[in-house]
N, C-alpha and C positions, 0 to 999 in steps of 0.2 A: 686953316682954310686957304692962305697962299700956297700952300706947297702945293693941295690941290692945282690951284692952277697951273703953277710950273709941272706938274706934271703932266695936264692937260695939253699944252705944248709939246711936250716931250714923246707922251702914248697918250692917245685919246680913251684907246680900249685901257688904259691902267686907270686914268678919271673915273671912269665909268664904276672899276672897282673900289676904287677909295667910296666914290660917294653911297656906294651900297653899304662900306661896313660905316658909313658917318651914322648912317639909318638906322 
């Protein structure tokens, strides 16, 4: 769940896709 977020920083549009395969 943190990487998430460092990623979220990083690319928003890459967040967007982690949090779909977390689902």
């Amino acid at each position: 769940m943190q990487g998430g977020t460092m990623v979220l920083k990083a690319c928003p549009l890459g967040n967007l896709n982690i949090n779909q395969i977390i689902r």
